[in-house]
Every structure is written in C-alpha cells, then in structure tokens.
N, C-alpha and C positions, 0 to 999 in steps of 0.2 A: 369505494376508493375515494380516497380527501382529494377534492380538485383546490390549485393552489387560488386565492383569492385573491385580488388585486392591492397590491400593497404587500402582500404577504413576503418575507422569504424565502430563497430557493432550496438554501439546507444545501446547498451542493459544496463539498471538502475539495478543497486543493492541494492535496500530497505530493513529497515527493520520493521516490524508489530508487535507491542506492545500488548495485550491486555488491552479495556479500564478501568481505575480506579483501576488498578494493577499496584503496584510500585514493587511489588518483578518479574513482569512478565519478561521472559528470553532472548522475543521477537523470531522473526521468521526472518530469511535474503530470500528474494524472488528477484528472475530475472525478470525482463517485458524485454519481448523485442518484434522483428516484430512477433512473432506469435499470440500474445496479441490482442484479435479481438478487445474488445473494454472495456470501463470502465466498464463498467455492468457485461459483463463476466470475468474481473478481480476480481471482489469483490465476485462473486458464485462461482470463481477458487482457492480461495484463502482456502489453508489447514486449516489453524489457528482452532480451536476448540476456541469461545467465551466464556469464564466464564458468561457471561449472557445468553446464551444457545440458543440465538436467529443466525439468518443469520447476517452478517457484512453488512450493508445497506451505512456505508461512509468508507471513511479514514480522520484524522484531523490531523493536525502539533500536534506535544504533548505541545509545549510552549501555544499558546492562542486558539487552537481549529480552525485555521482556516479550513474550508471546500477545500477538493479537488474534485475535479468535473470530471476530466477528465485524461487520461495518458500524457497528455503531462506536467502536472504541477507536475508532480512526478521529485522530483530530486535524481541520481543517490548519494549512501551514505549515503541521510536523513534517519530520524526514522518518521515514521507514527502510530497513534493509531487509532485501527478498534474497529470502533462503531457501535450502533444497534441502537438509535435512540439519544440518550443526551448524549454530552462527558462528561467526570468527569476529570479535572483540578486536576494533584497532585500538591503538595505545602504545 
C-alpha cells in the first residue's frame, strides 16, 4: 500500500448528491477519498434519504444522465444525481 508522503496530495473529491427529479433538492456535499473501499460500498455509504424510498443503485451527471460506474470517474466539485433505477432529466 502507497503511504501518502509529505507534501504530497490527498486525491480526496468533494461531490455533491442531488436527489433524482427534485429540482428544489439542497443536495448533499460528500468526501470519497482513500478510505472509500469501492463503488458499491459508496453508493450503500451514502447518507442521502431517496425521495423515492428505494437504495441509490447509480450516480448520473444531472446535464444528460450519463452513467458513472466507478470512483475514479467522479470529479472533485461536480454535482451528481442519485438514482434507483431511471433518471429524471429537469428542464
């Protein structure tokens, strides 16, 4: 395991989690960082309370829905909308 070096970077993303098809939602700001075992257990880690009542099964870009699949395509800053199964596109 790489121990971080002094000076080095944390690599730790600052996201934030929308709930899906809620335009008035306040969103939620979440840390990933190296503790973060894996995508799977991001998405059953994640606090957020769904308005649709279900587990949060993806994350999607909120512009076209695209699919994020894994931690590493998270960028630190963006916004994310957590879904349960079909996004809902505001506009």
């Amino acid at each position: 395991m790489h121990e971080q070096a002094a000076g080095e970077p944390n690599h730790a993303k600052k996201i934030y989690i929308y709930h899906n098809g809620d335009r008035f939602s306040t969103g939620q700001m979440v840390v990933v960082n190296k503790r973060t075992r894996n995508f799977d257990a991001f998405l059953n880690d994640l606090s957020l309370k769904p308005k649709f009542g279900g587990a949060v099964r993806s994350l999607r870009t909120p512009d076209n829905g695209h699919l994020i699949s894994d931690l590493d395509s998270l960028e630190s800053g963006q916004s994310y909308v957590a879904c349960d199964k079909k996004f809902v596109k505001l506009g």
